[in-house]
N, C-alpha and C positions, 0 to 999 in steps of 0.2 A: 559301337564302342567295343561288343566283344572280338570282333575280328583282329580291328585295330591292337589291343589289347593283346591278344595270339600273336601279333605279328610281331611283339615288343620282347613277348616270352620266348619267341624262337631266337628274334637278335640274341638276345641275353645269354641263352646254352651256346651259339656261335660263337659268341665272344667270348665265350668263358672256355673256350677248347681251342687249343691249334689247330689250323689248317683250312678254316672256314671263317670268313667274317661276317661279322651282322651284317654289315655292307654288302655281301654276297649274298646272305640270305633274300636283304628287300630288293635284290639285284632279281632273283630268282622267284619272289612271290610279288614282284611287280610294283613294290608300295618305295622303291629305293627314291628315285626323283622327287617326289612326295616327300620322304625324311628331308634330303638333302635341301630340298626348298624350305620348307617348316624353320630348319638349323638357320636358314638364311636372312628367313622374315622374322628371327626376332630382333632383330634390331633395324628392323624395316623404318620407316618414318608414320605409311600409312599403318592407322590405330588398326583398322579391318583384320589387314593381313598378319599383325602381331598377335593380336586373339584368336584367329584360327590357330596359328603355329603353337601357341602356346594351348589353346583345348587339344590340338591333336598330339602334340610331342606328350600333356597330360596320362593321355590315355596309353599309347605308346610306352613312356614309363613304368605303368603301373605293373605290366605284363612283362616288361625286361626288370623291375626288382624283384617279381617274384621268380623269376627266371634264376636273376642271381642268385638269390639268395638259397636255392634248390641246388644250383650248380655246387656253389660254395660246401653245403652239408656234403656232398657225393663225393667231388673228385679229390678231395685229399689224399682220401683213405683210397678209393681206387687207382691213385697213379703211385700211394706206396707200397701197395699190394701186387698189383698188375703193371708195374712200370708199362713192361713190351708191349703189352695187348694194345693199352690205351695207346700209346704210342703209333702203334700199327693201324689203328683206327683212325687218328689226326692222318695220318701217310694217307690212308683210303679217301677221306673226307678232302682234301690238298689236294690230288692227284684226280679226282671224279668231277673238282667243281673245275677244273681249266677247260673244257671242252664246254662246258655247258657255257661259260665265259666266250669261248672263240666264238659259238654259234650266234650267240644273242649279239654282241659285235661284229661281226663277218664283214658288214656293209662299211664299219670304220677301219676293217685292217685289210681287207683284201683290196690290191694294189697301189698299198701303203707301207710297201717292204720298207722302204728306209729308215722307216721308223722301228726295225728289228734293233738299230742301236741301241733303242732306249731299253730291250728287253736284256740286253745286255749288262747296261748300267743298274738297274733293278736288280737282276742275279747278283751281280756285281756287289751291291750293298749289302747285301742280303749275308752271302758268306764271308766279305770282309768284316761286318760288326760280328759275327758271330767268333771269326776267328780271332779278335782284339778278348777275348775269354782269356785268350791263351799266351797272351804276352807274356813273360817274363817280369814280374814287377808290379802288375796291376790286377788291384786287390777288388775285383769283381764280384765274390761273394757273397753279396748283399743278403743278409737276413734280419727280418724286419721284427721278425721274436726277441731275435737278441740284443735287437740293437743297431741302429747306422750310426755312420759316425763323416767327419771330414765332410770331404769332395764329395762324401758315397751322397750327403744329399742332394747335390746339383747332377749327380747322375740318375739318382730314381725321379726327378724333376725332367730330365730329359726325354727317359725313357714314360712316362705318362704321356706326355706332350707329342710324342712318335708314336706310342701304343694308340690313341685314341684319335689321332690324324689315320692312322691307315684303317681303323675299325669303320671308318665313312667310306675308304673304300671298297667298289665289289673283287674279290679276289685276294687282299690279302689282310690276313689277323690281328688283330689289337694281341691276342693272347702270342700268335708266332712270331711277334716283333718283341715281345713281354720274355719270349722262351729265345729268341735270338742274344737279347741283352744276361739273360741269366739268371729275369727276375723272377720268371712266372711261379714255377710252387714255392719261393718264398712268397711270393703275393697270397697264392691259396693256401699257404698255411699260417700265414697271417690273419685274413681272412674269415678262417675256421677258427683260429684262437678266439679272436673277436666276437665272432656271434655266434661262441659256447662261452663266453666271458670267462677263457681260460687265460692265465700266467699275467705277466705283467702290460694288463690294456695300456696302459698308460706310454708305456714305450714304445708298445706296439704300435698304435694311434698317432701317435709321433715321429716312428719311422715311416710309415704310411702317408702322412700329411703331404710332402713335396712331391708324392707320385698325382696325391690327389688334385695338388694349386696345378703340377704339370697337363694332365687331364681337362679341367677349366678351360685354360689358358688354348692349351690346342684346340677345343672346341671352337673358342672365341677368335681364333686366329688363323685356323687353318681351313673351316670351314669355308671364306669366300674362296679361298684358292683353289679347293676340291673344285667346286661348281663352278669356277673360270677353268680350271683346266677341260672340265669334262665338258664344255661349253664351245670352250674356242680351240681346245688342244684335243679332244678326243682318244683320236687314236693314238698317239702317242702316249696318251697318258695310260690308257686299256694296255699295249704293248709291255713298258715299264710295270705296271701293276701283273699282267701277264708273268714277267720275268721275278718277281719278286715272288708269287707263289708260286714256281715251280722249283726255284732256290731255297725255298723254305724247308721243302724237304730235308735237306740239308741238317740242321738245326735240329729238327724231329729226329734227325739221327743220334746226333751226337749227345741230345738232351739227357738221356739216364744218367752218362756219363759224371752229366752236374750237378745231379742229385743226392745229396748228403742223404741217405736212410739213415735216422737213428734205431738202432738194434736193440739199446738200452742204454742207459746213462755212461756207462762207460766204455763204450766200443762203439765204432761208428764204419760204415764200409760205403764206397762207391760203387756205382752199377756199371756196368761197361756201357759203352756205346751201342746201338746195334746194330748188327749185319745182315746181311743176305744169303749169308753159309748157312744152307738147312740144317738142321738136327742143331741147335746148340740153344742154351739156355737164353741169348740175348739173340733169339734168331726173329727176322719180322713174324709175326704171325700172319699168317694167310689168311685166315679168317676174320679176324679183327679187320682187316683191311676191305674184303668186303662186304661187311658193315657199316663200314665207314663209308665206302664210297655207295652203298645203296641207299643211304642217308640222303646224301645228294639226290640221286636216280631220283626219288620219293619225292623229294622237294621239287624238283623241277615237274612231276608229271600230278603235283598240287598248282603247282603255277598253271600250268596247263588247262586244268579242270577249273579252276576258279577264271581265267582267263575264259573259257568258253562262257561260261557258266555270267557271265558279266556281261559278253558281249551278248548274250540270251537276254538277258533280262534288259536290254539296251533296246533289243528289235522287237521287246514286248511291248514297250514305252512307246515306238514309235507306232 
């Protein structure tokens, strides 16, 4: 159970950062198939396999709430303090896990060019919703402290439903589809209001609600499609997922940008976007990024080690 349990608490910090998904974490400690199946046998017919999924997604749980709920305390305050840094860390952790992705795939995309299309269409979505921020007209700024309103709740409905379909996948982010749409630190400062039972829960709780039915719902709906695509469409589907985190980056860029810092009740300022121009105050950190991406490095040569370490104990039995 305690492993299990680990493996639920690493999803959860994944999920709860850009650039890495839990889906990529059980991609890289080997337990992803296993979720993905578990997701699939609850609504199995056989009684057997519904009880497993549900003792195992149990345990699973327990270690992705305490997960969150760790995340939720920390990153408020570090992404309005450190905008860059963290930033720059999401960029390392995005950027570290694509290779470790090509390698464990290798055998589904090499000489399976044509399906670079699909890495295409992935980039593709990736910077168009991101740039739909920036239309002229459309009132994107969803904050769930103050209040949704209108349409905004069939678009935090959406964005649950997309956030939590791509967190199944290995490669790209429930939180960088979350930071694509413009929702993510309102989510985590919603979040944090919440479980310091700060301002008004009540409204907060109720702008939150539609992100939450959206979440459900994708669970319930997207999950057979993940495990058909990844079944019968493979490579294709790894390419496109390929092309979505490396476009993600994207988004990690422009994110400070979207960040309302409150300064004090009456004055409020944006962050700029950031750049790759050394010396300047929104410049990436170089440090934070390899961080971020020895995170990865770490994680894959724990896969590694428990992967040996399994097969040991396999040739012991025998």
């Amino acid at each position: 159970m305690l492993i299990t349990a680990l493996h639920g608490l690493a999803m959860a910090i994944a999920d709860a950062v850009p650039g890495v998904s839990g889906g990529t974490i059980g991609f890289i400690l080997g337990f992803y198939d296993k979720f993905i199946t578990s997701l699939h046998n609850l609504l199995s017919r056989d009684k057997k396999e519904r009880v497993d999924a549900v003792k195992y997604l149990l345990k699973l749980g327990i270690g992705w709430v305490i997960g969150f709920v760790l995340s939720m305390l920390l990153l408020k305050n570090l992404f309005e303090q450190h905008v860059y840094i963290m930033c720059s860390a999401f960029i390392g952790l995005t950027v570290a896990a694509i290779p470790f992705i090509i390698i464990a795939e290798k055998d589904n995309l090499k000489g399976k060019y044509y399906n670079i299309v699909w890495t295409v269409v992935g980039a593709g979505l990736v910077v168009g919703i991101t740039m739909l921020r920036y239309v002229e007209g459309l009132n994107l700024n969803v904050s769930f402290v103050d209040g949704i309103q209108g349409w905004q709740y069939l678009y935090v409905f959406v964005v649950g439903f997309v956030a939590i379909s791509a967190m199944m996948l290995p490669g790209l982010s429930g939180s960088s589809v979350m930071l694509i749409f413009g929702v993510y630190y309102p989510a985590i400062a919603a979040a944090h209001e919440i479980l310091h039972f700060n301002g008004n829960l009540g409204r907060t709780i109720l702008g939150m609600l539609p992100m939450g039915v959206g979440l459900i719902v994708g669970i319930l709906v997207s999950v057979k499609g993940v495990k058909i695509a990844f079944e019968k469409h493979r490579s294709a589907a790894v390419y496109c997922v390929l092309g979505m985190t490396a476009a993600s980056v994207f988004p990690i860029c422009v994110a400070p940008g979207s960040i309302l810092h409150q300064i004090s009740a009456d004055e409020a300022a944006y962050y700029s976007p950031m750049t790759l121009v050394p010396f300047k105050e929104n410049s990436i950190n170089v440090v934070a990024f390899i961080v971020g991406a020895a995170v990865i490095v770490g994680l894959e040569i724990l896969r590694l080690k428990l992967g040996k370490k399994a097969e040991g104990d396999k040739a012991g039995e025998n």
